[in-house]
Each structure stands twice: as structure tokens, then as C-alpha cells.
C-alpha positions in Angstrom: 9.7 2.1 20.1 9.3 2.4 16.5 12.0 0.2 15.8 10.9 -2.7 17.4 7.5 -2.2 15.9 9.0 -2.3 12.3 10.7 -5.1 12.8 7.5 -7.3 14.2 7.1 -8.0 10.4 8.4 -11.0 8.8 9.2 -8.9 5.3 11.2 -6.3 7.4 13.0 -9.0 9.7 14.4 -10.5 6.9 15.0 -7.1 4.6 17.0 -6.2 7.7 18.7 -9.5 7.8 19.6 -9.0 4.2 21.2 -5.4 4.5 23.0 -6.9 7.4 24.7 -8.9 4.7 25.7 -6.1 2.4 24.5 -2.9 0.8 21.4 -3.3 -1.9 19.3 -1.6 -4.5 15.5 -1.2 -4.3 15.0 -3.6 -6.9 17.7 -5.9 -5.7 15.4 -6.1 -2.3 12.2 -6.5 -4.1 13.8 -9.4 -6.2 13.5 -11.6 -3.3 9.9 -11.1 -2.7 6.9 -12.1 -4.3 5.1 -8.8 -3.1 5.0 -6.3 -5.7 7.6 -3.7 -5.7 5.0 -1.2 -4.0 4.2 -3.3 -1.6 8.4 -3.8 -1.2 8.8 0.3 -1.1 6.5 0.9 2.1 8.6 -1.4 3.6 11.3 0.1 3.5 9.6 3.5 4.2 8.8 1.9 7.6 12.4 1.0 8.2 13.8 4.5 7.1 11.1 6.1 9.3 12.5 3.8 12.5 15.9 4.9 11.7 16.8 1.5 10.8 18.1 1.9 7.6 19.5 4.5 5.0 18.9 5.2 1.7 20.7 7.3 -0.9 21.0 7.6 -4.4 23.6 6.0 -6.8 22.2 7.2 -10.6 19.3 6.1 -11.0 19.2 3.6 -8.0 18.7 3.7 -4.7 20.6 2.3 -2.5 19.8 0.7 0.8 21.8 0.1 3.9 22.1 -0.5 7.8 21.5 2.7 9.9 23.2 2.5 13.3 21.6 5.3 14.9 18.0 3.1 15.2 20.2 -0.2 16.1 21.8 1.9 18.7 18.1 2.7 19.8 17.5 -0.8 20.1 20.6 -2.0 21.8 20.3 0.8 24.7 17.0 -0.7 25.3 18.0 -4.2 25.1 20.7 -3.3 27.6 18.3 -2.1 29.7 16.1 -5.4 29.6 18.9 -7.3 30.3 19.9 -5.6 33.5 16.2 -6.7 34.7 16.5 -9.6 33.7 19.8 -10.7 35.2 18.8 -8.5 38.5 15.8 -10.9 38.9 17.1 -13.9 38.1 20.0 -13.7 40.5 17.7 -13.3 42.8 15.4 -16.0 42.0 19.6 -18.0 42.0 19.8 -17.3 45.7 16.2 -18.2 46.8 16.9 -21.6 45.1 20.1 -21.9 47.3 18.7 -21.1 50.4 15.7 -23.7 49.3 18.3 -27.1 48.9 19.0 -29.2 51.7 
């Protein structure tokens, strides 16, 4: 899933974490980082390429923001985790019944 493997960086966790927070420029994103604004820009590449965020141009910025079509991506599969998860451990709920005294 290519967003989950954008978002194993630290730099792109916390870009996200930022949009999440509101709307932001290129620049405004790179001004939180020591990496060089290059460095800043293929980030974001890899996000826009996993659908997880937008970009469009305002002037002569552009402008950076949450894309929910690669968060739905990820929620459907975290959904489907979940069921596993919760299958199993009901199970593992009723063995440890049956196990007390």
C-alpha cells in the first residue's frame, strides 16, 4: 500500500500531522525543517503520489492539503485489520473462560 509506505517516514508523518492542522504553502512546510527545501519537495511528491495529499496553485504558491481519497485507502484497510484482530481476540476471550476455575 503506497500510503502506508509514505508514511513509514518520520518527515512525512509529521508533514501529514501538520496539514491535518490546516492548509500550507510549500515553503511554509519546509520552514519547519532543517532539510533543504529539495529535500522538503520529494516529500511531498511521495505523499501526492500515495494520494495523501493535494496540491494546487494559489499565485505563485502552492498550496498543500489533506487528500481523503488515500486516507480512505488507509481506513478501508485498517477496517479490515481490525476485524481480524477483534475476530481473534474474542476467541483467544473465550478460551481464557473456559480455562478459569
Amino acid at each position: 500500500m503506497d500510503g502506508l509506505n509514505a508514511l513509514a517516514d518520520p518527515t512525512r508523518r509529521t508533514i501529514v500531522e501538520m496539514l491535518g492542522a490546516q492548509e500550507m504553502s510549500s515553503g511554509e512546510i519546509a520552514s519547519h525543517f532543517t532539510a533543504s527545501a529539495p529535500a522538503i519537495s520529494q516529500h511531498l511528491k511521495v505523499l501526492r503520489e500515495a494520494k495523501l495529499v493535494t496540491v494546487r496553485a494559489e499565485a505563485q504558491s502552492r498550496i498543500y492539503a489533506l487528500d481523503p481519497q488515500g486516507w480512505r485507502e488507509i481506513e478501508a484497510w485498517l477496517d479490515r485489520m481490525r476485524g481480524f484482530w477483534a475476530k481473534r481476540l474474542d476467541t483467544l476471550e473465550e478460551r481464557l473462560k473456559k480455562d478459569q476455575p
